[in-house]
Steps between C-alpha positions, in 0.01 A plus 500: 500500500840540678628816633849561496661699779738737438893473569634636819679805471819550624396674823229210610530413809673159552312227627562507928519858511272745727221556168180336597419178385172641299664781384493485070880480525525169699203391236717541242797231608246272651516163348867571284813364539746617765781728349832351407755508729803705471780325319742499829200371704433200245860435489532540884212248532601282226878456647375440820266213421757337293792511721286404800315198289920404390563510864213232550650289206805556638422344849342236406778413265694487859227290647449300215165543550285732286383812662384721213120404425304711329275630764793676642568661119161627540509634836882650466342695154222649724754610809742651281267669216179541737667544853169755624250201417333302777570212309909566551498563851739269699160366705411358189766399329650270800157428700324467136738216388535341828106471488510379202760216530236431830250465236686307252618240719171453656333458138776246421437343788149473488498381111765490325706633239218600233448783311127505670670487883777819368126703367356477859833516680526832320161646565499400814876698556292789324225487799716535760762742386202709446346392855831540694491883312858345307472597129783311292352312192838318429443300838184343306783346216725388799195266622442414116908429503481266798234310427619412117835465604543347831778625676669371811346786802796421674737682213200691344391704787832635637618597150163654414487716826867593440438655126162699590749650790736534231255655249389738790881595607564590159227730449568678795864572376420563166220751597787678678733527240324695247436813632153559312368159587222408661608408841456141600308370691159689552447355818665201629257262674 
C-alpha cells in the first residue's frame, strides 16, 4: 500500500531554506520535481545558451573548423539554467573537459577508435573528475567525442579550451545582467 503525501502549501518552506532537513515540511518536497522557473529566468537562460552556442557555430564557421560539439550544448545548458550547481562551476567546466580530452586521447591512443575504447575512456574521465573533486558530466561525452571521432589535438585542444572559457565568460555576464539571477560563478576554482 502506497501513501500519498500531501501537496505543499503555499507557505512551505522552499527547499535550501533555514527549516530543518527532518522537519515534516522538507518531508513533504523530498523526492519531487524542482519548481518551474520564472518565465524571464527560462527566457534569460534560454537566450543565453542559444546566442552563446551561435557564437560557437559562428567561430568555427570563421575557422572552418567545427567548434560546437555537443558536450559543450550540455555543459552551456547547465551554466546558464543551473549556474549554483557544482557541476557548472568554471573548475569543472574547463579542468573537466581538459581531463577529459586527456582521457580521450589516451584511450585512442591506447586502442583505437571503438565504441568499447569511448565506454572506458568515459568511465575512466568519470573517476577522475570525481577524484580531482571536478564534477562536470559533459567532460565524460567529450572523451566519448574524441575517441569516435578522432580529431587533430593540435586544432581540437585550443578550440576546446577557448569555448569552455567562452561558456564560462558568458555566464558570468549573463548572471550580471538580470538583476534576480543567480550570480555566476559560485566559486571560481
Amino acid at each position: 500500500m502506497s501513501t500519498v503525501l500531501p501537496s505543499p502549501s503555499p507557505s512551505a518552506t522552499a527547499p535550501g531554506s533555514e527549516s530543518a532537513a527532518g522537519s515534516p515540511r522538507s518531508r513533504l518536497t523530498a523526492g519531487r520535481a524542482p519548481a518551474r522557473p520564472t518565465t524571464a529566468a527560462a527566457f534569460h537562460s534560454t537566450s543565453a545558451v542559444t546566442s552563446v552556442l551561435l557564437g560557437l557555430v559562428g567561430i568555427g564557421a570563421l575557422l572552418h573548423e567545427p567548434v560546437l560539439i555537443p558536450p559543450l550544448a550540455a555543459s552551456a545548458a547547465l551554466v546558464h539554467s543551473a549556474p549554483t550547481l557544482p557541476l557548472a562551476q568554471p573548475r569543472g567546466v574547463v579542468v573537466g573537459h581538459l581531463l577529459g580530452t586527456a582521457v580521450g586521447y589516451g584511450a585512442l591512443a591506447a586502442a583505437g577508435s571503438s565504441a568499447w575504447a569511448a565506454a572506458v575512456a568515459a568511465g575512466v574521465t568519470l573517476a577522475l573528475l570525481m577524484a580531482a573533486r571536478t564534477p562536470h558530466s559533459p567532460a565524460c561525452a567529450t572523451s566519448v567525442v574524441i575517441v569516435l571521432q578522432s580529431p587533430a589535438p593540435a586544432r581540437f585542444v585550443p578550440l576546446l579550451f577557448g569555448a569552455t572559457v567562452l561558456l564560462v565568460l558568458t555566464g558570468y555576464a549573463a548572471s550580471r545582467i538580470r538583476r534576480k539571477a543567480p550570480r555566476y560563478p559560485a566559486y571560481w576554482w
